[in-house]
N, C-alpha and C positions, 0 to 999 in steps of 0.2 A: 378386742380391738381389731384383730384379725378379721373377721368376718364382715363387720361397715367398709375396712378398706376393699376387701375383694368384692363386695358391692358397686363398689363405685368403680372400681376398674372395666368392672362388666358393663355398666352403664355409660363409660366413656370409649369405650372400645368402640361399638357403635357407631359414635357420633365422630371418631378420629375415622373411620374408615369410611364413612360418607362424604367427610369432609378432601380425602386422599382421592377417592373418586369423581368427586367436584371438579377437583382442580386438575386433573386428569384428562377429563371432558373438556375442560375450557380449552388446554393447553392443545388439544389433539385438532379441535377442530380449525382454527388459524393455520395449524400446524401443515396439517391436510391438505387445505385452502394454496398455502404458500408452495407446499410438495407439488401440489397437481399442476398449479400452473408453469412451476419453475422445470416440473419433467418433462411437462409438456412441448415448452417451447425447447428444452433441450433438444427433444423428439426430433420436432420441426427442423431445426437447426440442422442435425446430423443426416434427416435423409435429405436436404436440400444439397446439402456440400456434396453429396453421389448426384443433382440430378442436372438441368442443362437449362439454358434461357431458351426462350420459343423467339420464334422470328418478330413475334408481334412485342417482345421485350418482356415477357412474363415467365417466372419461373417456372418449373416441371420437374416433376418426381422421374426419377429413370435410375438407372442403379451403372454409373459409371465412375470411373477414379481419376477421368482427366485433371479437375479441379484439384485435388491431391497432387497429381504430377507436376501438374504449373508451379506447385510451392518449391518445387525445387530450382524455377528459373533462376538467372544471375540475379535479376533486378528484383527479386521479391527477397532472397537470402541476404540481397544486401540491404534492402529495407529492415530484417530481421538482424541482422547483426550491428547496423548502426543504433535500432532500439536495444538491442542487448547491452551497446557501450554507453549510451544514453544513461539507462537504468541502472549500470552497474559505475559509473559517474555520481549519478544523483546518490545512490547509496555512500559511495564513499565520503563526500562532501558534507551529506547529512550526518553519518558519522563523526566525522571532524565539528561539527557544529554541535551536536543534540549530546554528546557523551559531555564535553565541558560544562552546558548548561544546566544539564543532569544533574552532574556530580556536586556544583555549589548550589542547587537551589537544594539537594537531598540531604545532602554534609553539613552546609551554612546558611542556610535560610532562615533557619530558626522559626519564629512564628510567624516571616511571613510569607512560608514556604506556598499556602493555598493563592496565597494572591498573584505572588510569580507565576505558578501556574496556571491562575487565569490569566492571568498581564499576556500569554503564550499563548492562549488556547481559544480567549473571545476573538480576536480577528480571523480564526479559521470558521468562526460561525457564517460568517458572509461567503457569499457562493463564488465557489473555485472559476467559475466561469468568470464574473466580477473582477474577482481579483486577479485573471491573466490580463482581461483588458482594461488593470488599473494599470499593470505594468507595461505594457503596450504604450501608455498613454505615454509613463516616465521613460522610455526608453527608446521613441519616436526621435526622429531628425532634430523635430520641434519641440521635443521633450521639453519636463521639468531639468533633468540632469544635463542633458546638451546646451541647454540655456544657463545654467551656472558655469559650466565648464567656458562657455564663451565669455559670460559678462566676467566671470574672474580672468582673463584671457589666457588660460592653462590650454585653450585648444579651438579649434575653429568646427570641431564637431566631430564626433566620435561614429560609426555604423552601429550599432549593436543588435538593432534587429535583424532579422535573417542571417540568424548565425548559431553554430550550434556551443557557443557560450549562454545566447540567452534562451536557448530550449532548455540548457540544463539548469541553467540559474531558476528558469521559471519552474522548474520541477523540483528543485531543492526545494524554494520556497513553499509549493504548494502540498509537498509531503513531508517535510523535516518534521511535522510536532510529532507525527506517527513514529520518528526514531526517538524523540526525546519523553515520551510517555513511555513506554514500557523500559530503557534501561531507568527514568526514573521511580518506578515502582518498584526493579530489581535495587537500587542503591538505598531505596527506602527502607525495605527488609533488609540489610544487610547488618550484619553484627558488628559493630564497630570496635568490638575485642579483638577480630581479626587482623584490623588493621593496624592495631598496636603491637599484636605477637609479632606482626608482619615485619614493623619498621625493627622491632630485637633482633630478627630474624637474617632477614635480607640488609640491616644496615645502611636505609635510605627511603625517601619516599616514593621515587621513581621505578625502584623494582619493586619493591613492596605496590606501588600501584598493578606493573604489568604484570607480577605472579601473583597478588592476592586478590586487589580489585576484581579485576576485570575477570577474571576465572569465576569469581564469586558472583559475576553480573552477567554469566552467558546465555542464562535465561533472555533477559530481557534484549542484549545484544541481538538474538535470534529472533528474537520479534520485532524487533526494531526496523530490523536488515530482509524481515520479510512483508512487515508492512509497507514497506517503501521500494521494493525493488516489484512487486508484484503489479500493482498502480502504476509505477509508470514507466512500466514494460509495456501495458497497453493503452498510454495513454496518448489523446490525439489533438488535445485542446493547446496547450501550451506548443507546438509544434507548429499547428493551423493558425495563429494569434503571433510567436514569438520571432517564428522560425519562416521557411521560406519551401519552395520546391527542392532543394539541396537540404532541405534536415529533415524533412518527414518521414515516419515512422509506422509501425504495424497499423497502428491504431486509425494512423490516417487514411491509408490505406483500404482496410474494413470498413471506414467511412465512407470512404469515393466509392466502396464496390455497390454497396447497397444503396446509398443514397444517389449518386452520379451518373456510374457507368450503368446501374438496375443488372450487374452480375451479381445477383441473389445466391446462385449456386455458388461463386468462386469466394464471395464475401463469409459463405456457410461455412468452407472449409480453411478457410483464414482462421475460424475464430477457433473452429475446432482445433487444429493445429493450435493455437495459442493457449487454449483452455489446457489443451492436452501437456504444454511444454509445464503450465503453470501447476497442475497437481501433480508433475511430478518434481517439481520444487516445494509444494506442499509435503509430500512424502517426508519427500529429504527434512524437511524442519521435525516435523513430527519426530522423527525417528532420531533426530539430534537431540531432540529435548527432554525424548523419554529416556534418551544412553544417559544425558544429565542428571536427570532424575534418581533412574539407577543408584548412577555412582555419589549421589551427596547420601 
């Protein structure tokens, strides 16, 4: 019997290892495809933010760091810091939203835990653009909402647009499910023995939440809090649609330079600057999630 099976292993060895080089093939060349264009335009990108606008409004290669220096203006840092509170808003809010909804569709949902999660996740299928100037519409002078608030007569109309209430409202909404998918894929793995040792333990639900829960969900926390603060740190639609000249943001910013003012180079090193702030918050995640990792 020995000798048919080592037959056949040699026979299939073979055809696994053609098979391993297949898909090897397929994989590399998209891959390639995607590498080459996306280094490329990085390329572009980075020597533009060294080089200078020509008289006639067109960009030029030159190897200067003025475009660098300007980032340090008042009015660009405070462009960068009202997006930092923006963003670090929107994450908090999300949080407060995405971890309760999490927790009872993972806990209590029971079987119809897939359909909540779509109930969640189809209306993010319609385009982000869409859906800021659905809210635009509800939240206009002549809104749906300013029109209830009247006919009920609770108000004779509310401002809410150009304010940075509805730049961050409209960025809750347009990134919450990205906090509420991964802490609920971390609450889904969780072992729910823990949370019984927890409550013997701790003597309640509430600390048993904040020492066993949420320690046991720091995975997904970190994903949650980095899908959401990433997006809309540069984000420029909900700002340009929500908000006003008094809330715009990096993103808006990078917009005007390239598409308005045609400063190709200052908009270069805008972005560079923000790429640059954001992998090194990619670092940071990474390297929290591998200490996690570690230590379970």
């Amino acid at each position: 019997m020995a000798a048919p099976t080592a037959e056949a292993t040699r026979r299939t060895a073979p055809r696994s290892a053609q098979r391993t080089r297949l898909w090897a093939l397929l994989l590399a060349l998209p891959t390639a495809w995607m590498m080459t264009f996306f280094v490329s335009s990085m390329v572009i990108v980075v020597l533009l933010s060294f080089g200078r606008t020509t008289n006639d409004g067109f960009p030029a290669f030159a190897l200067r760091t003025d475009n660098y220096e300007a980032l340090w203006n008042d009015v660009y840092l405070e462009l960068f810091l009202r997006s930092l509170g923006y963003a670090l808003a929107t994450v908090a809010i999300s949080l407060l939203i995405a971890y309760p909804v999490a927790y009872v569709i993972a806990l209590h949902g029971g079987r119809y835990k897939n359909a909540l999660i779509a109930a969640i996740v189809v209306p993010f299928f319609a385009s982000y653009l869409i859906r800021m100037y659905a809210w635009k519409a509800l939240l206009s002078d002549d809104g749906l909402v300013n029109s209830a608030l009247r006919n009920l007569g609770l108000s004779d109309g509310i401002t809410f647009l150009n304010t940075s209430y509805a730049v961050v409202g409209g960025l809750v909404y347009g990134f919450v499910v990205f906090m509420i998918l991964p802490i609920y894929a971390s609450l889904e793995r969780l072992d729910t023995s823990l949370i019984e040792a927890g409550k013997d333990l701790y003597h309640g639900p509430v600390r048993t939440f904040f020492f066993v829960t949420v320690p046991a969900t720091r995975a997904g926390l970190y994903g949650g809090i980095l899908l959401v603060f990433l997006p809309a740190l540069g984000d420029f639609v909900s700002a340009q649609l929500l908000g006003g000249a008094g809330t715009f943001m990096v993103g808006n910013l990078v917009q005007q330079q390239f598409m308005e003012g045609q400063n190709w180079p200052l908009g270069s090193a805008l972005t560079v600057g923000m790429m640059t702030a954001l992998t090194v918050l990619m670092v940071a995640y990474l390297r929290a999630t591998s200490t996690q990792a570690r230590e379970l």
